[in-house]
C-alpha positions, 0 to 999 in steps of 0.5 A: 286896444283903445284908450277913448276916454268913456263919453257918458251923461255926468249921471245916467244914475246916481248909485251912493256907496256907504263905507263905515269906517273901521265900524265896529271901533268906531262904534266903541268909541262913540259909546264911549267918547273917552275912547277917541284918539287912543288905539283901540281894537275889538275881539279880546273874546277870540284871541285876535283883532276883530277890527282895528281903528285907525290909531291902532292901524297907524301903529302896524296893527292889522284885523287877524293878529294875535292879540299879543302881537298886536300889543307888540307893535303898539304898547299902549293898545286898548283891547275890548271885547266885540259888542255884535248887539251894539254894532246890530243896532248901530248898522240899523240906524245908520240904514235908516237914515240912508232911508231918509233920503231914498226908499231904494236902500241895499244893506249889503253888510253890517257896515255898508250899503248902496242908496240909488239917489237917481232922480231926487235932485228936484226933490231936495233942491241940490245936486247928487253930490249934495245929497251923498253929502247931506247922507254922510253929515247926518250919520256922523251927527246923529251917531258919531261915527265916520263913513267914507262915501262913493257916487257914480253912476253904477254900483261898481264904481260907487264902491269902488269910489268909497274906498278912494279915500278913506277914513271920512271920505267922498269920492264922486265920479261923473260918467266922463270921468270913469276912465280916470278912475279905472286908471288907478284901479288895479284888478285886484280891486274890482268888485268880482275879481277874485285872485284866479280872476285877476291871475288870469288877466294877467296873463293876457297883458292887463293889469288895471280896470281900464286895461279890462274895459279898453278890450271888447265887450265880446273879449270880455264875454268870452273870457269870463262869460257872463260875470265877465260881461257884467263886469264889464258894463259896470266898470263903464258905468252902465248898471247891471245890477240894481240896488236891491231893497229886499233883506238877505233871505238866501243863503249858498252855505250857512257857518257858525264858529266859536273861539273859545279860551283856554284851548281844550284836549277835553273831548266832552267840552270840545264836542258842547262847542261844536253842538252850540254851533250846531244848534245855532247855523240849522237854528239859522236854516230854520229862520229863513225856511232852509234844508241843508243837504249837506254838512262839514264840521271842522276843529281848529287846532291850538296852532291855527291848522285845521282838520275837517270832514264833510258828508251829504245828508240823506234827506234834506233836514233843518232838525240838527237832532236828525243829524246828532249821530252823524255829528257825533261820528265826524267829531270822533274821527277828527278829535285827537286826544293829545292836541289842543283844540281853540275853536269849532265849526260846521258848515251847512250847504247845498241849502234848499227851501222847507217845502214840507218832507217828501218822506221815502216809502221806508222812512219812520214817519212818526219819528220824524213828526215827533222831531220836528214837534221837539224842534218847533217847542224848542224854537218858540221856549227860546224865542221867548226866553232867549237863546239856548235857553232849551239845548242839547244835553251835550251842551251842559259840559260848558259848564265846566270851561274855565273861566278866562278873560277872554269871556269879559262879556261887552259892558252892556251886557253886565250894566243891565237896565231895570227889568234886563236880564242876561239873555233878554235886553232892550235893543238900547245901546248903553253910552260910557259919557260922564255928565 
């Protein structure tokens, strides 16, 4: 095994890694300022830490915990519920303004993104590091909001790089300085390396990012084949995989769950959960021209076990009233009359493209036409007038749900602006600032 120091250029690209930190407090509190320097976390709507800010995280407080745990461990905590339309509108801008610096943008999440900067440095009259510094200063000035950012030469080790030190961070790695990096990188940081991944390089002696790239590039191939090689060839700094400046359009499997409270034994309220999930993950399959093959539906218990059935489709469909009845038959299998139920979910997988029905020679073609005329009415009365205006009838059992404080709705939903309504709002956040 060699340990040579990698001989490369200080950038034969220059990758950006943008991290917001603790992004969906940090956007709380720069809506509203009072906020700052207090322990804060978001998801009273689901019982548990959506994301905690770095106060909060100082005391213990961790994403995941019981929100009644996480008082515990820190007293004086503000908990708030998840504004994920402020949080859109934040992450929008914040891509933007990576936009203003290079066309060659990724949104990769929410809260993170690459930039390819290569070649700018003539434009901007600065270094590569200037420039990730210029990006990093104009978010936290236009939106007061803290990202922790990486540079190198591959997307790998940008990322790797902005994890470095966080929060507010900048981590700039030039290509002769890889092996230095990857010496402090265990596995289970590498980008790619899942827990089996990882399992199984330890069982060959390694135990950090430099142990891996110090093997031959064929060791590496034969391992783990070609996500191995890839691997590989980032680590040391030779991009394999380019930023990619085209927005997410596919998707392996697609997932909508809802925790809901008080948790519920009624199998009528339990069942309307489970269809608003429904209706919104094929409504999700239909927007990006999607058929599912096959679906799973899961109920989550009161203790946080879970049961859960899957079936395949007998043909492809983005129309959920085809599969109600199935729907309808896996619920009836997994509900328990005497257990309490606290959150829904349905998965949708092996998506393939809408490329129009190829319809069997025993299949009712007129019903089917019906439905997806009923579907694509429903998609434009909602689109017009918000989601889930047009529903399942099964749905009307919401109704009955009893009130709790976790349905405290973000305040920019109940401080409307003129003209607003619940369901249709401007894409505006609303700032808590005295003046």
């Amino acid at each position: 095994m060699t340990t040579t120091p990698f001989t490369l250029a200080a950038y034969t690209r220059a990758i950006v890694h943008l991290d917001a930190d603790a992004f969906f407090a940090s956007v709380e509190q720069a809506l509203v300022p009072a906020l700052r320097g207090k322990p804060l976390v978001t998801g009273s709507e689901r019982g548990i830490v959506a994301c905690a800010n770095y106060a909060a995280k100082a005391a213990g407080v961790k994403r995941g915990v019981p929100l009644g745990m996480a008082k515990q461990l820190c007293p004086g905590l503000i908990v708030v519920p998840s504004d994920y339309e402020a949080y859109s509108l934040f992450s929008k801008r914040i891509f933007n303004i990576m936009r203003q610096f290079t066309p060659i943008v990724e949104e990769y999440s929410i809260d993170e993104g690459f930039a390819d900067i290569t070649g700018l440095r003539r434009v901007f009259h600065a270094s590569y590091e200037d420039i990730a510094h210029r990006m990093q200063d104009a978010i936290r000035q236009q939106l007061d909001i803290s990202v922790s950012v990486g540079l190198s030469t591959s997307k790998s080790l940008a990322k790797l790089s902005s994890k470095f030190r966080k929060p507010n961070g900048f981590t700039a790695v030039q290509g002769r300085h890889i092996h230095l990096l990857l010496a402090r990188t265990p596995l289970e940081a590498v980008w790619g390396f899942g827990p089996n991944t990882v399992n199984l390089l330890h069982k060959h002696g390694l135990r950090t990012a430099l142990d891996y790239v110090s093997r031959p590039e064929a060791w590496a191939a034969k391992l783990l084949h070609k996500p191995g090689r890839e691997i590989w060839h980032e680590l040391r700094g030779h991009g394999m995989w380019p930023v990619n400046t085209e927005e997410k359009s596919t998707y392996a499997t697609i997932l909508k769950s809802k925790t809901f409270a008080p948790s519920s034994h009624d199998r009528e309220l339990v069942f309307a959960q489970l269809i608003r999930n429904v209706e919104g993950a094929f409504q999700k399959a239909r927007r990006f021209r999607l058929r599912p093959r096959m679906l799973a539906v899961i109920l989550r218990h009161q203790d946080f076990h879970h049961d859960g059935l899957e079936a395949r489709l007998n043909r492809p469909t983005a129309c959920p009233v085809e599969v109600m009845p199935l729907i309808r038959h896996l619920f009836e299998q997994l509900f328990h009359a005497n257990a309490e139920y606290r959150a829904t979910m349905i998965i949708l997988g092996q998506l393939a493209p809408d490329t129009g029905d190829q319809l069997d020679f025993f299949e009712d073609r007129l019903r089917l036409d019906k439905i997806r005329q009923v579907t694509q009415a429903v998609d434009k009365i909602n689109a017009a007038f918000g989601k889930h205006t047009l529903a399942s009838g099964s749905a009307l059992h919401l109704q009955r749900k009893t009130a709790h404080r976790r349905d405290e709705a973000p305040t920019r939903h109940a401080q409307l602006l003129h003209g607003e309504n619940a369901l249709q709002r401007l894409g505006i956040p609303r700032l808590g600032i005295r003046v």
